[in-house]
C-alpha positions as CSV (number, residue, x, y, z in Angstrom):
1,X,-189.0,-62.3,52.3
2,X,-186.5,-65.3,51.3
3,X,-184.4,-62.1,49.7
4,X,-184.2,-60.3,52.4
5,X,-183.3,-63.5,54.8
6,X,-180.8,-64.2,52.2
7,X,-179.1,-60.6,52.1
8,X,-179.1,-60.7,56.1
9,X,-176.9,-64.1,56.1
10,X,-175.0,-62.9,53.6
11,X,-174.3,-59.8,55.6
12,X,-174.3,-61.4,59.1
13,X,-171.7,-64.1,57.9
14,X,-169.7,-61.1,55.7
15,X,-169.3,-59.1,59.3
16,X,-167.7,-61.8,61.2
17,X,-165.3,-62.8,58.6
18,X,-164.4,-58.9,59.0
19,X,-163.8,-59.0,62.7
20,X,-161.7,-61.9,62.5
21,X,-158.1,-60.7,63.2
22,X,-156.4,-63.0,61.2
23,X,-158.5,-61.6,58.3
24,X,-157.2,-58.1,57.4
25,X,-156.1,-56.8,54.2
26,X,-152.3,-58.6,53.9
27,X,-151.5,-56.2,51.0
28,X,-150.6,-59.5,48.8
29,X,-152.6,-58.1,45.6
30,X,-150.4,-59.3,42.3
31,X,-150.4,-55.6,41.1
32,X,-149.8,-52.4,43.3
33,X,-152.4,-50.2,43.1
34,X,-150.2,-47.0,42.0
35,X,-149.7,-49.3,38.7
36,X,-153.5,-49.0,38.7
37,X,-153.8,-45.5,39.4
38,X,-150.9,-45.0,37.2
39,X,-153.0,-47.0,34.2
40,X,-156.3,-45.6,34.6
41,X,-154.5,-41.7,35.0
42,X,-153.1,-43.0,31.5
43,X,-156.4,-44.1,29.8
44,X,-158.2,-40.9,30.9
45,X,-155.5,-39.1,29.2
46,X,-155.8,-40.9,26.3
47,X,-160.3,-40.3,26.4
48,X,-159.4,-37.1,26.9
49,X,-157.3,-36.4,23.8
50,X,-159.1,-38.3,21.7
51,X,-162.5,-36.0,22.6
52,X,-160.3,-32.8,22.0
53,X,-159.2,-34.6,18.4
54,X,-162.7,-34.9,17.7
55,X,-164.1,-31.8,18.5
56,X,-161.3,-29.8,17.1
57,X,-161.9,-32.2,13.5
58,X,-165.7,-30.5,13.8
59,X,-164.8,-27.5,15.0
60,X,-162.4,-27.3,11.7
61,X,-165.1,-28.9,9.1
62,X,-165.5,-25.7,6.1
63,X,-168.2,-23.9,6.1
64,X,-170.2,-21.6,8.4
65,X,-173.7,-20.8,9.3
66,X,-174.0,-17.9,7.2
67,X,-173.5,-20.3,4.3
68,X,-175.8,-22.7,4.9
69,X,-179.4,-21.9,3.8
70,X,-181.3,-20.1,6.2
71,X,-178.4,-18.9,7.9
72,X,-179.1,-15.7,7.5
73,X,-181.7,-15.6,10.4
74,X,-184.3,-18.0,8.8
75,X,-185.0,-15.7,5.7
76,X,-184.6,-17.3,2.8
């Protein structure tokens, strides 16, 4: 019960700061967000090529089913 009294201040005190006029977003953030769109575009990128690295290195390993025991539907 002291949780939920706690989340309701929290909330109550969280909507009046929010209707405040002189409270609004003044767009004074040290780094513009296209910078961080720009970064995290460039990290994906980056995930992305390393996972196609990866699964070309396997894709490339030598060998094939057929060669490997059994391979030859589960006879032998």
């Amino acid at each position: 019960m002291v949780y939920l009294a706690y989340l309701y201040t929290v909330a109550s005190a969280r909507l009046r700061t929010l209707g405040r006029d002189g409270e609004g977003d003044r767009g004074d953030n040290p780094v513009p967000t296209a910078i961080i769109i720009v970064g995290l575009a460039l990290m994906a990128g980056l995930v992305v090529a390393w996972a196609m690295t990866t699964a070309d290195g396997f894709m490339d390993q030598s060998g094939d089913i057929a060669e490997m025991p059994g391979g030859d539907g589960g006879e032998g």
